[in-house]
C-alpha positions as CSV (number, residue, x, y, z in Angstrom):
1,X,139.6,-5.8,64.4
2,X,137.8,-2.4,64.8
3,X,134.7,-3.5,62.7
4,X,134.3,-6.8,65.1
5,X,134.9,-4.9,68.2
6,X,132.0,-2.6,67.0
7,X,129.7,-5.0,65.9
8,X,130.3,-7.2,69.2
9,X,129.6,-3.7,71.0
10,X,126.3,-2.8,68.8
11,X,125.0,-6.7,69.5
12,X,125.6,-6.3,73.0
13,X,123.8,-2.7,73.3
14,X,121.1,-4.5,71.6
15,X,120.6,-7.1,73.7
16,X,120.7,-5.0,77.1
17,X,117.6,-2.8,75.6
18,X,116.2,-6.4,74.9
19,X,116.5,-7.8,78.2
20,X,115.3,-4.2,79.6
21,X,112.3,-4.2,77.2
22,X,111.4,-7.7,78.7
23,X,111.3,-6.2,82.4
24,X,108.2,-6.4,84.4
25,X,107.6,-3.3,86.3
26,X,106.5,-5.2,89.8
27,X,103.4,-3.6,91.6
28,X,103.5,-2.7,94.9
29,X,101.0,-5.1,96.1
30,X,98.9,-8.0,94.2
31,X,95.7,-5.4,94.6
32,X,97.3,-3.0,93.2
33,X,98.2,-5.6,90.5
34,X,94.7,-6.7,90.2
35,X,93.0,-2.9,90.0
36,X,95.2,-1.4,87.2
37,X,94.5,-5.0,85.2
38,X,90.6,-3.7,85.4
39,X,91.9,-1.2,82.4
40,X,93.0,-3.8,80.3
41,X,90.0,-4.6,77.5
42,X,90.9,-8.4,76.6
43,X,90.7,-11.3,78.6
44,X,94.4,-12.2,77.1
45,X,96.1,-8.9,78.2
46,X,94.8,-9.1,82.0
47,X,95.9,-12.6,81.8
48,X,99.5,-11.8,80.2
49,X,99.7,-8.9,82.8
50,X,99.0,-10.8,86.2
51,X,100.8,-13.6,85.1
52,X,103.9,-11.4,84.5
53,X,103.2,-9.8,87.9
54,X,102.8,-13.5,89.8
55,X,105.9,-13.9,88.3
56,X,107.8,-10.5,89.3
57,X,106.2,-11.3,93.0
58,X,107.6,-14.7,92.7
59,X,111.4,-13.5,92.1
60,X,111.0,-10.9,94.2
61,X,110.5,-13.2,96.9
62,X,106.9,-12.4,97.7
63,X,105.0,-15.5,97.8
64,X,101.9,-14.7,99.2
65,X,101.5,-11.7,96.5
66,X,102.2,-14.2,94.0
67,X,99.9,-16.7,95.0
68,X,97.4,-13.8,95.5
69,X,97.6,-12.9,92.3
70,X,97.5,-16.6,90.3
71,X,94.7,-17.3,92.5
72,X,92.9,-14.2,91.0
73,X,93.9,-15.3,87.5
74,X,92.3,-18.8,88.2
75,X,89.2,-17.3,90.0
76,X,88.1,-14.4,87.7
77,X,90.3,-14.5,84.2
78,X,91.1,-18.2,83.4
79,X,90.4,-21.1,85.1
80,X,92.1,-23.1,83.3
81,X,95.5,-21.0,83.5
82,X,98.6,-23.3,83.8
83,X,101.1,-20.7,84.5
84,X,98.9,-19.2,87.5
85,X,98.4,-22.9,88.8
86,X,102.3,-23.7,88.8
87,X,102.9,-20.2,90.3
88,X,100.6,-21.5,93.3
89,X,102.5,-24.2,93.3
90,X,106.2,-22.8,92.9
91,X,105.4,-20.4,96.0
92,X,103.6,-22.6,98.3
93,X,106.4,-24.3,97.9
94,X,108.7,-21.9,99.1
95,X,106.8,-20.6,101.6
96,X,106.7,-24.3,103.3
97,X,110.7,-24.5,103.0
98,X,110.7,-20.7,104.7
99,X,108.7,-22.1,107.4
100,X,110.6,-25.0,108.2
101,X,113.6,-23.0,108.0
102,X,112.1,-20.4,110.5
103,X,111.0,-23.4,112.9
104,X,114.3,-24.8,113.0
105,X,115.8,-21.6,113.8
106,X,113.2,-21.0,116.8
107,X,114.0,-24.9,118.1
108,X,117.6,-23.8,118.1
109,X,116.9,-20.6,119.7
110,X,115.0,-22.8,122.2
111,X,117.5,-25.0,123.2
């Protein structure tokens, strides 16, 4: 019982330092993305970097940083990038569906 309570324990331990490991430290802005991703030497680690950046934008609800950002990749790193060109989409998406939300509020408001 003890031995499958501590191996249970140690898996779980391991797993939280996975999933922290995995964690994108989100820039303040998509230029400030963009500058620090000048320092990186190969085309794949600017790539990897703004992608992972889009993406933090993306969940932190900041859809025009995010589409900033994959719009950058597409423009400057890798045309061809698919992840950067379903960011775009994902987030325009979202920001249409905040705008129709906000636009029904203000007809409300209006009435």
């Amino acid at each position: 019982m003890k031995k499958t309570f501590l191996f249970l324990l140690v898996i779980c331990f391991s797993l939280g330092l996975l999933q922290y490991g995995c964690m994108v430290k989100k820039e303040e802005s998509s230029s400030v993305a963009i500058e620090k991703s000048q320092t990186l030497t190969s085309v794949q680690e600017k790539s990897s970097y703004l992608i992972g950046q889009a993406k933090a934008f993306y969940n932190a609800k900041e859809y025009q940083q995010a589409i900033d950002t994959a719009k950058y990749i597409l423009s400057n790193i890798d045309e061809n990038s698919m992840q950067a060109k379903d960011i775009i989409e994902k987030a325009k998406k979202e920001l249409e569906a905040l705008v129709k939300s906000k636009a029904e509020e203000m007809k409300n408001i209006l009435k």
